[in-house]
C-alpha positions as CSV (number, residue, x, y, z in Angstrom):
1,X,89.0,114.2,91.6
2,X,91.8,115.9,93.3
3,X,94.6,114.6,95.4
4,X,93.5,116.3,98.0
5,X,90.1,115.6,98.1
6,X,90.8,112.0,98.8
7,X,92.4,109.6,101.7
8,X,95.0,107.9,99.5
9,X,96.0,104.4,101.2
10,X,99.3,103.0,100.2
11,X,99.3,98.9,100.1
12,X,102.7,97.9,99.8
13,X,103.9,94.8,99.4
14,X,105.7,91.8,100.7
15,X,109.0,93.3,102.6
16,X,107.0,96.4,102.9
17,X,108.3,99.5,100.4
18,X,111.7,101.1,101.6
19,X,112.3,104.5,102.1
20,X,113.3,104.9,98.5
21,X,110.4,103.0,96.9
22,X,108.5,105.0,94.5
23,X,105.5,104.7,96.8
24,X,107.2,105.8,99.8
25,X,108.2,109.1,98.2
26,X,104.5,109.6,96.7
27,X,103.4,108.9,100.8
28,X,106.0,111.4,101.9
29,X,104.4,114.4,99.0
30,X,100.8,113.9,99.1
31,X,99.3,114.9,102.4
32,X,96.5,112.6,102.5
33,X,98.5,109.2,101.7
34,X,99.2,106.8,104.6
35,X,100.2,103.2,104.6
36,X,98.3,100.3,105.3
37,X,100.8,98.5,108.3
38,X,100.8,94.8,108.1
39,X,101.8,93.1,111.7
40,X,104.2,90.6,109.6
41,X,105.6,92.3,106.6
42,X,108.2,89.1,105.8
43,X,105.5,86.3,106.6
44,X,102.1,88.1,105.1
45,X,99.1,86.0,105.6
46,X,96.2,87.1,103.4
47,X,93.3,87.0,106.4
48,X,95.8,89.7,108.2
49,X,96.6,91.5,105.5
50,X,93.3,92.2,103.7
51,X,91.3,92.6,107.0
52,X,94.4,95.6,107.7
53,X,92.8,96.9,104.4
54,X,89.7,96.8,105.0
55,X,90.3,98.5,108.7
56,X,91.8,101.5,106.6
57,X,89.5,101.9,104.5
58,X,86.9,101.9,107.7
59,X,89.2,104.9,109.3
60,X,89.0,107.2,106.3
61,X,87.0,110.3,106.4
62,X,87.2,111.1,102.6
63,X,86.8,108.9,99.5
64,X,89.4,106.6,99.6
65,X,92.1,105.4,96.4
66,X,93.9,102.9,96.9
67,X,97.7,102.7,95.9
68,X,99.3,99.7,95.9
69,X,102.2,97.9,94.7
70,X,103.0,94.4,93.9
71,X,101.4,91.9,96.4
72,X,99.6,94.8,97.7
73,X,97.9,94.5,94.4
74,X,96.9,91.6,95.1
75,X,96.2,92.0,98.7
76,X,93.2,94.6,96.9
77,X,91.9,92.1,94.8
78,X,91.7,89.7,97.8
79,X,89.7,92.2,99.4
80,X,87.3,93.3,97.6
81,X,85.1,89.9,97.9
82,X,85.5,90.6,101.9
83,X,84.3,93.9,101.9
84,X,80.3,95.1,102.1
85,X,78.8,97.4,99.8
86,X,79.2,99.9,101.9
87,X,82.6,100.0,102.3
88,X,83.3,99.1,98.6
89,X,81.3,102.6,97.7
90,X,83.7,104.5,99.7
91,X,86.6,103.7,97.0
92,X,86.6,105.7,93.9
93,X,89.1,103.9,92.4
94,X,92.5,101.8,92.4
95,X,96.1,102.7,91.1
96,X,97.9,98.9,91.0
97,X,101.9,98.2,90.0
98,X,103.7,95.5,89.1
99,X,101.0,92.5,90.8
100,X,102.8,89.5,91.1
101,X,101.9,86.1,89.4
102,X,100.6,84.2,92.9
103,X,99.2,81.3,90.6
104,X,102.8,81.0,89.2
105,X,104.8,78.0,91.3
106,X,107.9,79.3,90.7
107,X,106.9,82.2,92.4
108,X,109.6,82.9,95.5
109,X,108.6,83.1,99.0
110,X,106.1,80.2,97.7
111,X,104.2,81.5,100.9
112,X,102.7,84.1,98.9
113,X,101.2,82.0,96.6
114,X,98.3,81.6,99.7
115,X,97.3,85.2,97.9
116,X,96.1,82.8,95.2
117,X,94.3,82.1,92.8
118,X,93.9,86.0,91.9
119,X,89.9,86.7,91.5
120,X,88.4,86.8,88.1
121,X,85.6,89.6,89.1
122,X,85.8,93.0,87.8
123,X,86.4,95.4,90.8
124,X,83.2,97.5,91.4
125,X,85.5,100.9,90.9
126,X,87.3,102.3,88.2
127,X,91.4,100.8,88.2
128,X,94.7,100.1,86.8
129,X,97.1,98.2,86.4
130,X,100.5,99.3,85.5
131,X,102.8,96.5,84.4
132,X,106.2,95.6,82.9
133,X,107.1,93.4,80.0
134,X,110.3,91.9,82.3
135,X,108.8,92.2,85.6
136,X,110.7,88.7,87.2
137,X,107.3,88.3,89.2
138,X,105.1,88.0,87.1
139,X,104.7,87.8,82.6
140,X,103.4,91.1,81.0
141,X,100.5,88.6,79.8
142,X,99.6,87.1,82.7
143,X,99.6,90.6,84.2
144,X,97.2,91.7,80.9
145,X,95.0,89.2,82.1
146,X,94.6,90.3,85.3
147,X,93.5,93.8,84.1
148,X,91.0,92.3,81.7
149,X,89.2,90.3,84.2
150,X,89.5,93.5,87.0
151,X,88.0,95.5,84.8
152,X,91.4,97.9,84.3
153,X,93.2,99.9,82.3
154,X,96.5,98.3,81.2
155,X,99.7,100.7,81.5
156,X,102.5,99.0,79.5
157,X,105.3,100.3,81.7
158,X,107.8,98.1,78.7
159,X,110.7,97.2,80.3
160,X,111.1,98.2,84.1
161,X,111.6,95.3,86.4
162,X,109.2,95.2,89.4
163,X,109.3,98.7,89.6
164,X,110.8,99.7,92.9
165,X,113.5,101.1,94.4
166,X,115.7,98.3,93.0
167,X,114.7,98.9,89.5
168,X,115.6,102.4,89.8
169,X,111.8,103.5,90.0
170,X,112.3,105.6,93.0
171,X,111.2,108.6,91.9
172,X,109.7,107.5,89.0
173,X,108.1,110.5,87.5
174,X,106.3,108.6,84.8
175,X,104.4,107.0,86.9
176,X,103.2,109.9,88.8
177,X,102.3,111.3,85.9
178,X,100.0,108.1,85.1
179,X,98.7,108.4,88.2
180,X,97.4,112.0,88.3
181,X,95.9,111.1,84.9
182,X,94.0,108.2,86.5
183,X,92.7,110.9,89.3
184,X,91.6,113.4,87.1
185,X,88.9,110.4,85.7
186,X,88.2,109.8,89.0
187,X,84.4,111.3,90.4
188,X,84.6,113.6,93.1
């Protein structure tokens, strides 16, 4: 599938993705990305936030990919068990980075632990998950697991932080590179 032949809908995550963020840049490029807008990006509460998905996914005209980084991940997860088939046929597939550990209760804001436990379903469309071995939000194994039980390919991204802006992933080239890879699997 091309780019271009597809409504590409960024889910960031908690703080929202600054204007430096990998995903803000990839938003900025690709013509047919826009951002899922959460009413409370400091305070996310997972009925808003995964009805917000589910609304963009109702507005797009194309097949839709989802893009999403860190509790956005898990914000599609969430989802999916909300959604009806309908809606779950109109994504072709799911590009996830860096999902944090929301069963973890160290996790910080312990607010977003309500985005736990993560489900245990595979996703009904083709994903990945792209993950770190020192992400401080979540274990590279714990992260494994999550792509095992989604159903997605694991991207060993080694040793990359959370893989943002504060990482240094602003551009972050590799991951683009990952990412068009994932879309050329992807049916039209």
């Amino acid at each position: 599938m091309k780019i271009s032949q597809a409504d590409l809908i960024m889910v960031p995550g908690y703080t929202n993705s600054d204007q430096d963020h990998w995903q803000s840049r990839w938003e900025r490029q690709m013509k047919t990305a826009r951002r899922v807008h959460q009413d409370d990006w400091l305070k996310p509460v997972v009925e808003d936030w995964t009805d917000n998905l589910i609304a963009a996914v109702d507005e797009a005209s194309s097949p839709v990919v989802l893009i999403a980084h860190s509790l956005g991940g898990q914000v599609v997860a969430q989802s999916i068990g909300k959604m009806s088939p309908e809606q779950k046929a109109r994504i072709r597939g799911a590009f996830i980075v860096a999902p944090p550990d929301v069963e973890n209760p160290g996790l910080r804001p312990k607010h977003l632990m309500t985005f736990g436990p993560y489900p245990r379903d595979p996703f009904p469309f083709p994903s990945v998950v792209v993950a770190s071995q020192n992400d401080p939000f979540c274990c590279y194994n714990v992260a494994g697991d999550m792509a095992n039980t989604w159903g997605s390919l694991l991207v060993d991204a080694r040793e990359s932080g959370h893989i943002n802006s504060d990482s240094g992933h602003g551009p972050w080239p590799d991951g683009l590179m990952v990412f068009a890879n994932f879309m050329k699997k992807l049916a039209d």
